[in-house]
RORO-412895 format. One record per residue (C-alpha): residue in one letter; z, y, x; residue number from 1. Coordinates in pm, whole numbers, plus 50000, padded with zeros to 5 digits. Layout:
# residues N
ZAMI   res      up   north    east     n
ZAMI     a       Z       Y       X   NUM
...
END
This chain:
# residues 228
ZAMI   res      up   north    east     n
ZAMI     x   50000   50000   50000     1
ZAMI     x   49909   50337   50117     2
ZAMI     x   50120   50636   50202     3
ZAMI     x   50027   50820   49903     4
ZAMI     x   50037   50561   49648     5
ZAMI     x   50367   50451   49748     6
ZAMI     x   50495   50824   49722     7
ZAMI     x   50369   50778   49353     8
ZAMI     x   50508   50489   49293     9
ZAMI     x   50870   50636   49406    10
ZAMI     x   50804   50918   49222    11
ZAMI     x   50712   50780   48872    12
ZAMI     x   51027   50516   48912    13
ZAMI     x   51285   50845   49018    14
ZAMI     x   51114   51074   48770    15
ZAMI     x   51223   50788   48484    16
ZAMI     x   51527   50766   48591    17
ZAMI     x   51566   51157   48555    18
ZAMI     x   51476   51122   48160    19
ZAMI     x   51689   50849   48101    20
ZAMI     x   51973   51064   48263    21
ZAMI     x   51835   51356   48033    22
ZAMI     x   51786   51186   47705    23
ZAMI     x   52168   51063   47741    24
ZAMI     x   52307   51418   47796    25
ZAMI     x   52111   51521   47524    26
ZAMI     x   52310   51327   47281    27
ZAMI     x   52590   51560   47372    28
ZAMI     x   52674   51891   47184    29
ZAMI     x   52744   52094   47491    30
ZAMI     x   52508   51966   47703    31
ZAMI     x   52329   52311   47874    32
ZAMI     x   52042   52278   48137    33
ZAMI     x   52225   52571   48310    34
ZAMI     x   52507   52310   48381    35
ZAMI     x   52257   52120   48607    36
ZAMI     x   52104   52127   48929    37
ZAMI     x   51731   52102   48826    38
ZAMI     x   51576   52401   48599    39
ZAMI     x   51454   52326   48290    40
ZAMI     x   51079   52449   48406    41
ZAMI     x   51128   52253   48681    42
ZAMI     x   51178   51938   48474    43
ZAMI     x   50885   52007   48276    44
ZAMI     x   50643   52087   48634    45
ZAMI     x   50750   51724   48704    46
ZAMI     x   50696   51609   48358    47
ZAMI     x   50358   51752   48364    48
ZAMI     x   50299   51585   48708    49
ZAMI     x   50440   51234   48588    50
ZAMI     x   50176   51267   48316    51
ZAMI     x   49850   51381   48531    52
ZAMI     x   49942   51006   48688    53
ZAMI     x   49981   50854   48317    54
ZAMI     x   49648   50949   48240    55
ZAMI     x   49497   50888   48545    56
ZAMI     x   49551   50529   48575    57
ZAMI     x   49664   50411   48182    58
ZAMI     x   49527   50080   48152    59
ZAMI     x   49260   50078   47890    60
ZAMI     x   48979   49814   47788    61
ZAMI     x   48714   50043   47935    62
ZAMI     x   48809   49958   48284    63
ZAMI     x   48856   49788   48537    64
ZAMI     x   49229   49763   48748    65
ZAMI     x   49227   50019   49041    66
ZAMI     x   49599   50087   49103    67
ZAMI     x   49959   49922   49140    68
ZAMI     x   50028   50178   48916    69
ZAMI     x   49947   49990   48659    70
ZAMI     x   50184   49725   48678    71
ZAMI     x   50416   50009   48637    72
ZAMI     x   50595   50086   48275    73
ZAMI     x   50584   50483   48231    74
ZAMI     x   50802   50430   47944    75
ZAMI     x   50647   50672   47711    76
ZAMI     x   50911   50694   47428    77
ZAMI     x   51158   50876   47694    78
ZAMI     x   50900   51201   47640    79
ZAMI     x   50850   51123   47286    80
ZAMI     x   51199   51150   47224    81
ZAMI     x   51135   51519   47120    82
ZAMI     x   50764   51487   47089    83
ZAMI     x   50598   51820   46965    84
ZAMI     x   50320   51814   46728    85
ZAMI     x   50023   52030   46643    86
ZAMI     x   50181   52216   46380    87
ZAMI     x   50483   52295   46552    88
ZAMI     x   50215   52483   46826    89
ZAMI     x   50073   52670   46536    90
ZAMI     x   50416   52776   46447    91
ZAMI     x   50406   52921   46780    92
ZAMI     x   50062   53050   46715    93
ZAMI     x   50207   53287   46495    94
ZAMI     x   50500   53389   46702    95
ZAMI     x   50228   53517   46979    96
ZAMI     x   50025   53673   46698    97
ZAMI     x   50300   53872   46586    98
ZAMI     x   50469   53888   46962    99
ZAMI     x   50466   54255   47139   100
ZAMI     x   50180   54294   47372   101
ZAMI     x   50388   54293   47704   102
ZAMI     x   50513   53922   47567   103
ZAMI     x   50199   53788   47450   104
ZAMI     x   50104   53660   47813   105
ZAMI     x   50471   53442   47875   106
ZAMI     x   50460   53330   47526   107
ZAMI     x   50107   53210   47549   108
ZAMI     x   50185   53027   47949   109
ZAMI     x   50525   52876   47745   110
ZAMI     x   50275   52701   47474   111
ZAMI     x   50025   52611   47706   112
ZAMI     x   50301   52452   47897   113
ZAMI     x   50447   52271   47605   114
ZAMI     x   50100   52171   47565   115
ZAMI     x   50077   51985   47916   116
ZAMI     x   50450   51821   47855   117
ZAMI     x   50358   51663   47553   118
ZAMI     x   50143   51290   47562   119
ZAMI     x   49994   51341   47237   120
ZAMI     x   49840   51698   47267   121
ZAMI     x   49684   51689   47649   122
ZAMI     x   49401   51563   47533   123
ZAMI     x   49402   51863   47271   124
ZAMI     x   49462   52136   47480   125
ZAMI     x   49139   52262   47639   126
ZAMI     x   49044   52317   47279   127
ZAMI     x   49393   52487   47184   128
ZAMI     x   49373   52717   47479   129
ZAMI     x   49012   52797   47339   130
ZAMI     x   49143   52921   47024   131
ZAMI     x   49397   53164   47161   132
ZAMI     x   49128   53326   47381   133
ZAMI     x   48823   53317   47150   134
ZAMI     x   48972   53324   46781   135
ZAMI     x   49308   53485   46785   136
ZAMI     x   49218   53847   46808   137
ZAMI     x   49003   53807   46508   138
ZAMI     x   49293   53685   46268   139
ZAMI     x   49444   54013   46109   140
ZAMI     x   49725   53797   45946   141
ZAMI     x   49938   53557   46092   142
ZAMI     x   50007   53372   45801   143
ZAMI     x   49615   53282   45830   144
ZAMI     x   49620   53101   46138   145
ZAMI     x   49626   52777   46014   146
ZAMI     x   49377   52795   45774   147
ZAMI     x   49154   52911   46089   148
ZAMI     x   49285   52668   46343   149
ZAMI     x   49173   52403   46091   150
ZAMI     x   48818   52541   46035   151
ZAMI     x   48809   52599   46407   152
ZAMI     x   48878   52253   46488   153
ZAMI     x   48634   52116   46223   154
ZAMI     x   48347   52296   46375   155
ZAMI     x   48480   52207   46717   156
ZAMI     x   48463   51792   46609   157
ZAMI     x   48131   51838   46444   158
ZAMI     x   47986   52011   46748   159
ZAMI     x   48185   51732   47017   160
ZAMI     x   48024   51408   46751   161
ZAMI     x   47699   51518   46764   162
ZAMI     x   47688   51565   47081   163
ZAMI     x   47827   51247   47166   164
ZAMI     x   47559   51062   46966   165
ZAMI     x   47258   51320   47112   166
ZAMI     x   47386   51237   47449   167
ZAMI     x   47421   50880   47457   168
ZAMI     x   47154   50812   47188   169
ZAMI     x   47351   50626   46922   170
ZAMI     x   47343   50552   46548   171
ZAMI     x   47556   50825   46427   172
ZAMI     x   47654   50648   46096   173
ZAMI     x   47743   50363   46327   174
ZAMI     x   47969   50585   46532   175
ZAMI     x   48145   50705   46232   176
ZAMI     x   48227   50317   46151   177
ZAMI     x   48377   50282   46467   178
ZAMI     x   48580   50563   46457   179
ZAMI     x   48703   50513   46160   180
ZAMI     x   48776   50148   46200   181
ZAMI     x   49004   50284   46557   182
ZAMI     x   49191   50539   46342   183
ZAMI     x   49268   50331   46040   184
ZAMI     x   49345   50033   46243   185
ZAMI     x   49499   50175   46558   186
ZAMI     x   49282   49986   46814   187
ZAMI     x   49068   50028   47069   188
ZAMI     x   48707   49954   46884   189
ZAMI     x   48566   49589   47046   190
ZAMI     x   48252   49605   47245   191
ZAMI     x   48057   49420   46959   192
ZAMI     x   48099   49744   46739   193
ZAMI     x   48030   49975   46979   194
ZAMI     x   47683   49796   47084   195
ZAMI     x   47608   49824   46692   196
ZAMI     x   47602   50215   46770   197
ZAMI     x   47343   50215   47041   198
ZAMI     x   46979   50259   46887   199
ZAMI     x   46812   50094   47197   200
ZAMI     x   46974   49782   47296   201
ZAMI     x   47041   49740   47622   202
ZAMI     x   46952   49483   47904   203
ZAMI     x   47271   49232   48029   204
ZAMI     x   47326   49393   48322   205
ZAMI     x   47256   49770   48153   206
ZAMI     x   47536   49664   47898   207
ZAMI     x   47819   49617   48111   208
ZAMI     x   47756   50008   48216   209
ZAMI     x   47607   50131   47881   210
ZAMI     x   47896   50029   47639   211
ZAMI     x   48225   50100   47835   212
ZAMI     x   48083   50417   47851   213
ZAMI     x   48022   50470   47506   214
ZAMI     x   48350   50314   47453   215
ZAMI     x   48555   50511   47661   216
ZAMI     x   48355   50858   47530   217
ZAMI     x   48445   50755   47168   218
ZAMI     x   48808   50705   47267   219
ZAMI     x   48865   51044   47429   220
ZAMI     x   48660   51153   47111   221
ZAMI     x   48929   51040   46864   222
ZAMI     x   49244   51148   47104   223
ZAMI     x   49108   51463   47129   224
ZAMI     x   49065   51547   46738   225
ZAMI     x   49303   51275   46561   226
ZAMI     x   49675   51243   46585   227
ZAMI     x   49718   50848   46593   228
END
């Protein structure tokens, strides 16, 4: 093993046993991050870090094995303890909308931040962080925001779908099948199902390229613009 992988390997195994530690004083009333040696923003850098190395190597059907990191357990459900949803960032939204302008800027790196903490919205935050910059400014009303988030994000999905089936030349009706068959089941789609999207069927060998692609594009698809 490396130098650098075994750093990473010692990190993600100390870093768990930091949110272990953390979840337990959490369970009492006067537990205060001021009380500890390690800054709350400093938890959440590491967090964020811990994370990058989640998604690097997660193990997924797409792939093939490339690290000893993935015989390691991250342990998920120690960050999803207090895991933060979309709508609790558009509650934040409209905190920054109504915010002072010499706040706006910390208010908008604290949601971005809680953004990149957060397993379920990393995938989700390119196209949050899009919003604030290109669509804010135009809402007069905070109490609006969600109403435009959602039309944002339905333009946003429509534009990402079709050109997921323009790039890779599928059957978009097919596509829909198989994305709909991954939300309402919770799986990753099989390989038969996503070769039933692909309007020119591939050689053997062009297969075992062609369709883990496609698979893994129509995963990041649904991560991106579904909470599972």
């Amino acid at each position: 093993m490396n130098l650098w992988l075994r750093g990473e390997l010692e990190f993600v195994r100390a870093f768990r046993e930091i949110m272990r530690g953390k979840n337990i004083l959490e369970g009492f009333s006067n537990f205060k991050w001021s009380d500890l040696s390690m800054h709350v923003q400093e938890f959440e850098d590491y967090k964020s870090k811990y994370l990058d190395l989640y998604e690097i190597i997660k193990p997924t059907q797409t792939k093939e094995k490339v690290s000893i990191l993935e015989d390691v357990d991250f342990e998920l459900e120690l960050i999803m303890v207090d895991e933060i949803n979309v709508s609790y960032i558009l509650k934040l939204l409209s905190r920054y909308k109504d915010a002072d302008e010499t706040e706006k800027e910390s208010q908008k790196n604290n949601i971005l931040n809680i953004i990149s903490g957060q397993v379920n919205l990393r995938s989700k935050k390119e196209l949050i962080e899009k919003f604030i910059n290109e669509n804010m400014q135009g809402i007069s009303d905070s109490d609006n925001i969600e109403n435009e988030f959602e039309k944002f994000w339905e333009v946003e999905k429509e534009l990402a779908y079709d050109a997921l089936c323009r790039d890779e030349n599928l059957i978009c009706d097919e596509v829909k099948k198989v994305v709909d068959t991954y939300i309402y089941e919770e799986r990753i789609p099989l390989k038969d199902d996503v070769a039933k999207t692909l309007r020119v069927k591939p050689k053997l060998l062009e297969r075992k390229v062609i369709i883990p692609r496609v698979l893994d594009k129509i995963v990041k698809f649904v991560d991106k613009f579904y909470d599972l």
